[in-house]
C-alpha positions in Angstrom: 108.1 21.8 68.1 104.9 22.7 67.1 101.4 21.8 67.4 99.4 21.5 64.5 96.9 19.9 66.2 96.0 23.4 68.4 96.2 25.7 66.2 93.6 25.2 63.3 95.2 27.5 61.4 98.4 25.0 60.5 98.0 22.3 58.1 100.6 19.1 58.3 103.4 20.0 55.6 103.3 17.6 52.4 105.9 15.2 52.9 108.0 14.7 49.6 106.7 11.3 48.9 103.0 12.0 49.0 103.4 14.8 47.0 105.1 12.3 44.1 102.3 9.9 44.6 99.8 12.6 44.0 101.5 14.0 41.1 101.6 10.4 39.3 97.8 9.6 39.8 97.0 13.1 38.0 98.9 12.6 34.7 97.6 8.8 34.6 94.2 10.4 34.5 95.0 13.2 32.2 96.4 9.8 30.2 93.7 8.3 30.1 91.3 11.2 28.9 93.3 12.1 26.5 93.4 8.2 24.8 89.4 8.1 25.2 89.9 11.3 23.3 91.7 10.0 20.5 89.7 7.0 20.2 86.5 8.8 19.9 88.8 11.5 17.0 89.7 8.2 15.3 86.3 6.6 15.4 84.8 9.7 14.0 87.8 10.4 11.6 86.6 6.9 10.3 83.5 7.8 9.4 84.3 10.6 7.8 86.5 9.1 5.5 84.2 6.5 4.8 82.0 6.8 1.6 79.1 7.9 3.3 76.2 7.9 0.9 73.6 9.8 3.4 74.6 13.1 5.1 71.9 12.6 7.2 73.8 9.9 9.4 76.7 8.6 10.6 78.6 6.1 8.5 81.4 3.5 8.4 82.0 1.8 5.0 82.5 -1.7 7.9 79.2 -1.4 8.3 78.0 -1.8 5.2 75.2 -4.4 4.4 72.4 -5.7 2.5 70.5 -4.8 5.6 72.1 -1.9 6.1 74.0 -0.4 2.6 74.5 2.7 3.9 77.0 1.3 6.4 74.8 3.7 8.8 76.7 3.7 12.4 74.1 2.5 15.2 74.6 2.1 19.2 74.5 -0.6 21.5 70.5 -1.5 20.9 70.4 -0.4 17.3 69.5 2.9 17.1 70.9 4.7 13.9 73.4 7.9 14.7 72.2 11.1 13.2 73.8 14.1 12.0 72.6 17.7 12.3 70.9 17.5 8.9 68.9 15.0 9.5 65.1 14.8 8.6 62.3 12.2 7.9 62.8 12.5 4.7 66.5 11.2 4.6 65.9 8.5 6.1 67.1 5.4 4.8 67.4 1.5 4.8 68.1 0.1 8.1 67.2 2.8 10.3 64.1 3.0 11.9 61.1 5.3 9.7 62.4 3.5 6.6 60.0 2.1 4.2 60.7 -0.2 1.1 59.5 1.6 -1.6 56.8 -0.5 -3.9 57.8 -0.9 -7.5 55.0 0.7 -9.9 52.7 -1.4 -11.1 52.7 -1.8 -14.6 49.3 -2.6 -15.9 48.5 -3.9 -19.1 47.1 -2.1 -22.0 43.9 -3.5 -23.0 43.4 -4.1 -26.1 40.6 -1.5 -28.0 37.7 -3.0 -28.9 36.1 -0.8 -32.2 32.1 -1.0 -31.3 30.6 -3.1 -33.5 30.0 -2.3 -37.5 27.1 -3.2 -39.6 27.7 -3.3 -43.4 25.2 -4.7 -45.8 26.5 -7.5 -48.0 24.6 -8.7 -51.3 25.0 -12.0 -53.6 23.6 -13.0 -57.0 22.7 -16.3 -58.3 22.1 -17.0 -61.9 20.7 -20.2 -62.3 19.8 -21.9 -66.0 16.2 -22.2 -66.5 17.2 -25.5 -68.7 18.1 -26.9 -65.0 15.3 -25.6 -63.5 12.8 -26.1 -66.0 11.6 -28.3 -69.3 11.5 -25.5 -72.0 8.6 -24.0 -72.3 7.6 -24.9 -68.3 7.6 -23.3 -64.7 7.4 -26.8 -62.7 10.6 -27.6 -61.3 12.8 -30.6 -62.4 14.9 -32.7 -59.6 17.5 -31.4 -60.8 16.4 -27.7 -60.7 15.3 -29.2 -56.9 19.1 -30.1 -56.2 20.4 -26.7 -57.5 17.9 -24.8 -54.9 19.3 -27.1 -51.8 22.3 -25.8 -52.4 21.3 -22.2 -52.2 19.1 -22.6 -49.3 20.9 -21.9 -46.8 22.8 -18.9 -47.6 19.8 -17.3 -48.8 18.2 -17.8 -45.3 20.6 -16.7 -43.6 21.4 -13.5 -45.2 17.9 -12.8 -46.2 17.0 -13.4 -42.8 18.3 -10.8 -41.1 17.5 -7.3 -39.6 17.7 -5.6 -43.1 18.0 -8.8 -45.3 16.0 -9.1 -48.4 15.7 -11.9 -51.3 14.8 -10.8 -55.3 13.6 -13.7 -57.2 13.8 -12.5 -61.0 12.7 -14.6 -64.1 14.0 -14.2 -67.6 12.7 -15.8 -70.8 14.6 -16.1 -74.4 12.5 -14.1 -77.3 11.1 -16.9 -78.5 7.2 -16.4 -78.7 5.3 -12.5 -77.7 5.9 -10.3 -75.1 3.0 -11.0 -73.2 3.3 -14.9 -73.0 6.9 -14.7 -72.1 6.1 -12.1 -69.4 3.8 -14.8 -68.1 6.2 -17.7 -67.9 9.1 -15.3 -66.0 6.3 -14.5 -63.3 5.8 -18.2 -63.1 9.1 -19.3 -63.0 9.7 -16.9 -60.4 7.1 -17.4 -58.0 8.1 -21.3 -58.5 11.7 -20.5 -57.1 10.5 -18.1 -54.4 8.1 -20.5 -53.1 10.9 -23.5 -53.3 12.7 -21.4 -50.9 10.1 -20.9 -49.0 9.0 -24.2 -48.2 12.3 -24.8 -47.2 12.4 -21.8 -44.7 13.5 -19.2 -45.9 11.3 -15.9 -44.4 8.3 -15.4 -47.1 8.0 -11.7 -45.9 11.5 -11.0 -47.3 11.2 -12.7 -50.5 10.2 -10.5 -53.6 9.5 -11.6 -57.0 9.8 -10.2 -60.4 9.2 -11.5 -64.2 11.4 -9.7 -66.8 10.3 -11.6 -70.1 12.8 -11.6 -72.7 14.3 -8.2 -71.2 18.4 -8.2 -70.7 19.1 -10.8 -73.1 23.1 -12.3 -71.9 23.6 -13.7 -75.5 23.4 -9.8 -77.2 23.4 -10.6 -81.2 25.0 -14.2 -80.9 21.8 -15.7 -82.2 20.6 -13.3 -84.6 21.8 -15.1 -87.3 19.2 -18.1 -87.0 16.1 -17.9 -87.6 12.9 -19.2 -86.0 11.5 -21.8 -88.2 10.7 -25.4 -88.1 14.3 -26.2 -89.0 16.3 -24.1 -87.0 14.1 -23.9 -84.0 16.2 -26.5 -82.0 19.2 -24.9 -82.9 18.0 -21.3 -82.3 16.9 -22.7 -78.7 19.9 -23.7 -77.8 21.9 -20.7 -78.7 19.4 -18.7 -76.4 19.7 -20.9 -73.8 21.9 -18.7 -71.3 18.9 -16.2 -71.9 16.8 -18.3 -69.9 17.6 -17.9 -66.5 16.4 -17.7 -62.8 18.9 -14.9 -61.0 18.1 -14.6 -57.1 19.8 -11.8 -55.2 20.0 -11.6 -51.9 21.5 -8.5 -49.5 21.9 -9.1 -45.7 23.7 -7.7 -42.7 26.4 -8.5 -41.6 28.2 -7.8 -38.3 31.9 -7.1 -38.1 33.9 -6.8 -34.7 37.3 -5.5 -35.6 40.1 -5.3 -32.1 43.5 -3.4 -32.4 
């Protein structure tokens, strides 16, 4: 019999059974590597057939998300799995270095504003000198009175600005000479202006001029009376319209036009 035990050299012989049990516990570990292998295949197999819409990471159309609508494949305490071609700028939502982007602000147009235009504006008045006046006279009657309040107003406030400017002008029929009815235009005139003015429109602006029987507005209508003692009345009503007060006025006016 021999002894093992002295001679170092001489191992104990592998009894049948052991070498079973030995056997055994190998191919349940090769087992077992080989189904974590498989599991880990499938799992990636999975996300590769998955719709991935990043290259940049992992994905698994399970995982997909409003938080996460990549469907991104993270570990245990969240962290995002990346692929080889990753980079900052392929991030995306869920992962960490993602930021929401900020929809553009869309700002208003303003509307354009034209800079203010100036244009001058201008007005005549023709008034009857038969309202204004008794024939052959330069005071003013009420009634002429009433027919200058009414005018007031707009002629102060166009002749009073920047560039404004009033023209009182006085006309006479052709009854009577030149020079007398030269007179009573410059008197009726002045009469008007200084109506106005007493009423406040600016003196410094209002001009005054006497035409006499100049620019007659009834042409040859009349010319078929004559001036005696027994056409007279009729011959001075005919000419009427040529007796007249006309007031222009021109002023500035501001326009502010937007688009």
């Amino acid at each position: 019999m021999l002894n093992h035990g002295s001679n170092p050299q001489f191992s104990y012989p592998v009894h049948p059974r052991d070498y079973t049990s030995n056997t055994s516990w190998r191919k349940s570990d090769m087992l077992k590597q080989t189904l974590t292998t498989l599991a880990l295949v499938a799992a990636f197999g999975a996300a590769g057939t998955a719709a991935a819409a990043t290259e940049a990471y992992v994905t698994n159309s399970t995982n997909v998300s409003a938080a996460n609508p990549e469907g991104v494949v993270k570990n245990g305490i969240g962290e995002c799995w990346q692929t080889g071609s990753w980079s900052k700028d392929k991030v995306v939502k869920g992962c960490p270095g993602w930021v929401e982007p900020v929809a553009a602000k869309v700002e208003e147009k303003k509307p354009e504003v034209k800079q203010p235009e100036t244009v001058v504006t201008s007005k005549k008045f023709v008034l009857k000198s038969d309202v204004l006046f008794d024939f052959n006279k330069s005071t003013l009657k009420p009634a002429g009175k009433d027919a200058l309040d009414k005018l007031v107003e707009e002629v102060k406030g166009m002749a009073g600005t920047k560039d404004g400017a009033a023209v009182v002008v006085g006309y006479t029929d052709r009854i009577g000479s030149d020079k007398y009815n030269q007179a009573l235009s410059e008197k009726r005139a002045n009469t008007v202006r200084d109506y106005l003015v007493a009423k406040g429109a600016p003196a410094d602006k209002m001009t005054v001029e006497g035409r006499g029987e100049a620019n007659p507005v009834t042409g040859d209508t009349c010319n078929s009376i004559k001036d005696s003692k027994k056409t007279r009345a009729k011959l001075v009503e005919c000419l009427a319209p040529d007796r007249r007060v006309e007031i222009e006025v021109k002023g500035t006016q501001t326009i502010t036009e937007t688009k």
